[in-house]
C-alpha positions as CSV (number, residue, x, y, z in Angstrom):
1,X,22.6,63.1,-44.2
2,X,24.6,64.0,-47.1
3,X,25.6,67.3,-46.1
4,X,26.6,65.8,-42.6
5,X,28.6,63.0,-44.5
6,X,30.7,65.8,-46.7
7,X,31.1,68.1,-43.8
8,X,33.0,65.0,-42.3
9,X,35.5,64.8,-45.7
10,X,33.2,61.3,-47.1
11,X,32.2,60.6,-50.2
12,X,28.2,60.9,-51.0
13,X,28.5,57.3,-52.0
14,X,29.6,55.7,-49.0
15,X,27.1,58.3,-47.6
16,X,24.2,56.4,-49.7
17,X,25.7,52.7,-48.5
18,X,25.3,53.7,-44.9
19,X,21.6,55.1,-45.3
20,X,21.0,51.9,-47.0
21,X,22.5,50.0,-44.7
22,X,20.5,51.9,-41.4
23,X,17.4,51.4,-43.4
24,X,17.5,47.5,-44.0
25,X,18.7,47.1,-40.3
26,X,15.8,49.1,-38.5
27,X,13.8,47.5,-41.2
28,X,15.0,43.9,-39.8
29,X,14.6,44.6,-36.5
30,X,11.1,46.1,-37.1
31,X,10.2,42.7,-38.7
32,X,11.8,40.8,-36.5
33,X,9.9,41.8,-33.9
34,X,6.3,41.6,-35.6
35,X,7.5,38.0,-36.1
36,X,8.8,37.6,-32.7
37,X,5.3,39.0,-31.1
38,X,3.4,36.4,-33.5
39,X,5.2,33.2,-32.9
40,X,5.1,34.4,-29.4
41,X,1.3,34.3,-29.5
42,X,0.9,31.5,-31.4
43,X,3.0,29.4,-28.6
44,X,0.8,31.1,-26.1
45,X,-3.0,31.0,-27.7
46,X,-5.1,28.9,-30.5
47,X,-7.3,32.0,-31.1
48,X,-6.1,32.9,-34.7
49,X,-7.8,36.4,-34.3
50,X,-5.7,37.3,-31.3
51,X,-2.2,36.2,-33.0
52,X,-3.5,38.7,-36.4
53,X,-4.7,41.3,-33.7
54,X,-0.7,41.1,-31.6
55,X,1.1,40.9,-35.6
56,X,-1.0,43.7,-36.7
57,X,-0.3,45.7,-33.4
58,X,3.0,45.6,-33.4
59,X,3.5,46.3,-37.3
60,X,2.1,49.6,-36.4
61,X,2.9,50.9,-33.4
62,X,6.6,48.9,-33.6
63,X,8.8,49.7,-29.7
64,X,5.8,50.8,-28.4
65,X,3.3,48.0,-29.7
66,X,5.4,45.1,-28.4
67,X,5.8,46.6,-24.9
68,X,2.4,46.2,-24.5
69,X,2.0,42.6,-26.0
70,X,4.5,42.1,-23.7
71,X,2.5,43.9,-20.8
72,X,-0.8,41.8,-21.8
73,X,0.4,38.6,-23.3
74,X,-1.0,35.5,-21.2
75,X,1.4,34.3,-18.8
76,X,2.3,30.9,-19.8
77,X,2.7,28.9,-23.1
78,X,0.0,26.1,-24.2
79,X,3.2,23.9,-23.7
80,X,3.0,24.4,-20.0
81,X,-0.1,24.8,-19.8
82,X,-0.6,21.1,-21.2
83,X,2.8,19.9,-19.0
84,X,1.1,21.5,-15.7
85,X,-1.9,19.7,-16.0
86,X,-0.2,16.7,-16.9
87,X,1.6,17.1,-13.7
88,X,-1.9,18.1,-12.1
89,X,-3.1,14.6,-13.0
90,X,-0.2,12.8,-12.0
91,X,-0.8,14.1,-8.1
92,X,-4.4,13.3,-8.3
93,X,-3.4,9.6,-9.1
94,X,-1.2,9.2,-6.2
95,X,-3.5,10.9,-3.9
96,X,-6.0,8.2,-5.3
97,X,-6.8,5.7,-2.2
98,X,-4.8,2.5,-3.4
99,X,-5.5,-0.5,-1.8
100,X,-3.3,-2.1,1.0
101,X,-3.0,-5.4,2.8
102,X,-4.2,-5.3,6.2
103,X,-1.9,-7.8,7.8
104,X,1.5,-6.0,6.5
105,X,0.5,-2.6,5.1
106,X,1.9,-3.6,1.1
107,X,0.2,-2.3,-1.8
108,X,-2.3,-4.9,-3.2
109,X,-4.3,-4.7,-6.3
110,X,-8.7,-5.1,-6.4
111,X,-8.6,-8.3,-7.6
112,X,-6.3,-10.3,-5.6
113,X,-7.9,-12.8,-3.6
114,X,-4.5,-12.9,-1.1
115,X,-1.7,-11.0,0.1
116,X,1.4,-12.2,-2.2
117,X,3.4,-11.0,0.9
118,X,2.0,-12.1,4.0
119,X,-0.6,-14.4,3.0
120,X,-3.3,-12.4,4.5
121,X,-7.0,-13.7,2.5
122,X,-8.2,-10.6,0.9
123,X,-11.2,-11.2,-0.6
124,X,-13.5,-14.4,-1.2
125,X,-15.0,-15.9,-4.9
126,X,-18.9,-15.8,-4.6
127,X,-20.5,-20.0,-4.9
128,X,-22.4,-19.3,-7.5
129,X,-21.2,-16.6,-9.8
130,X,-17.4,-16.6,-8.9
131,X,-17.3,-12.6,-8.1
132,X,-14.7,-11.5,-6.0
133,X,-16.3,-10.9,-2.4
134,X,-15.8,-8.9,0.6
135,X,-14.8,-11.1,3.5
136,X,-17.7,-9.7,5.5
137,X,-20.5,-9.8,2.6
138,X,-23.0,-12.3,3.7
139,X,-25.1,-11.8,0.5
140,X,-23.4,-11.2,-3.2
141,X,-24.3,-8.0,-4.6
142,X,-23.9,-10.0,-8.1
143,X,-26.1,-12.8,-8.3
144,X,-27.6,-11.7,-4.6
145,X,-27.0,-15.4,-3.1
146,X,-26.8,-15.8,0.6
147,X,-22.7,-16.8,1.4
148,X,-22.3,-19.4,4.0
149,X,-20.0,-18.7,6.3
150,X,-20.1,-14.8,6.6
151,X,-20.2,-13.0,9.7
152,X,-20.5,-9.3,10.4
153,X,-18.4,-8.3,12.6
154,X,-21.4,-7.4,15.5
155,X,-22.0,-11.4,15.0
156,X,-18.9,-12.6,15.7
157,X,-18.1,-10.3,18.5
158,X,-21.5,-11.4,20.5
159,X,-20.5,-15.0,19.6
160,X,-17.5,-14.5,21.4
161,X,-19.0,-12.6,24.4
162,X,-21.7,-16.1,25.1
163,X,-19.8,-18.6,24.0
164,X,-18.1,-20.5,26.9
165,X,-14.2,-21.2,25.9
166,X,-13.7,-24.9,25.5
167,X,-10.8,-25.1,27.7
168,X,-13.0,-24.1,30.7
169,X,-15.7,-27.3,32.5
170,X,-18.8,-26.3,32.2
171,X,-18.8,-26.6,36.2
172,X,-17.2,-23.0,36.0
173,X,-19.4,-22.2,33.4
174,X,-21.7,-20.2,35.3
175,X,-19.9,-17.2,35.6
176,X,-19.5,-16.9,31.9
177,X,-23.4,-17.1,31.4
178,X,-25.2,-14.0,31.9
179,X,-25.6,-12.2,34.5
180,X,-29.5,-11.8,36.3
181,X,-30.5,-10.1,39.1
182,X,-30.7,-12.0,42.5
183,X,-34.2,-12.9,43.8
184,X,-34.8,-11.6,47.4
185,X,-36.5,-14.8,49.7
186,X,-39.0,-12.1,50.9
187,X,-39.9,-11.4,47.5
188,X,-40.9,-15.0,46.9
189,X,-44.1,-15.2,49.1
190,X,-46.7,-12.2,47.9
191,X,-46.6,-9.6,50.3
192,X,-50.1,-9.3,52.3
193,X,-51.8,-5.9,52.6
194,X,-53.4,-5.6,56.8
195,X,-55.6,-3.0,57.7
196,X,-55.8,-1.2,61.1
197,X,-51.8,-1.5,61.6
């Protein structure tokens, strides 16, 4: 370096400053980047064996060390990781079945015993151990006391089908009863068995 400095007219101690000078900069840069590949790991994994294993890696290999952190490292940061699955969860709750009114479709919440909207009776308080109740629960699964006054849905619809509507006589009310089979007037007399014919 010296002679190449005095072939070009300098000094040998500006020569020696400039040596220096390269030295501490590739110096820098060298442990600039065995920090850099450290923090880098630390930000990416808690294994404190793998964040030695990258600092020590790239301390001695240097350029070529830190290409292949860079090659191997894990793809995303435990920042990320922990905001993705944050987001993750945040789907899963609005995919989460939440409870509607079924008169107007609004959002309603499991304890309300009515729609605040519409009006529409939700759910029923159990006689004897004030639960909230299904409107179609004849029995609570609570205190397991019978509920007056709750039909299935197969109950009520076969009431409907027998029961005569009260705006009809009962004159007319024959064709609203069930229907049977009419009796033939031969079938009325047994039939007689003769031999010989």
């Amino acid at each position: 370096m010296t002679e190449l400095l005095s072939s070009l007219g300098l000094p040998q101690d500006i020569g020696l400053v400039i040596t220096i000078y390269l030295i501490v900069v590739v110096a820098a840069i060298w442990l600039g980047m065995v920090v850099w590949a450290y923090r880098d790991m630390r930000a990416r994994s808690r294994d404190r064996l793998a964040q030695l294993g990258v600092g020590v890696m790239v301390a001695l290999l240097t350029l070529p060390g830190l290409i292949i952190y860079l090659l191997m490292r894990p793809r995303e940061t435990l920042t990320e990781s922990y905001e993705r699955s944050l987001e993750e969860e945040a789907l899963l709750q609005e995919i989460e079945e939440k409870p509607t009114c079924p008169g107007c479709g609004q959002r309603v919440r499991e304890t309300w015993q009515a729609c605040p909207h519409c009006n529409t009776r939700l759910k029923r308080v159990c006689t004897h151990c004030r639960q909230l109740l299904e409107l179609s629960w004849q029995i609570c699964p609570y205190c397991t006391v019978p509920q007056p006054g709750a039909n299935t849905a197969d109950d009520a619809g076969s009431e409907r089908r027998h029961a005569r509507p009260s705006n009809v006589p009962e004159s007319t009310s024959s064709i609203y009863a069930p229907r049977t089979p009419p009796r033939s007037s031969s079938s009325s007399q047994p039939a007689e068995f003769v031999e010989g014919d």
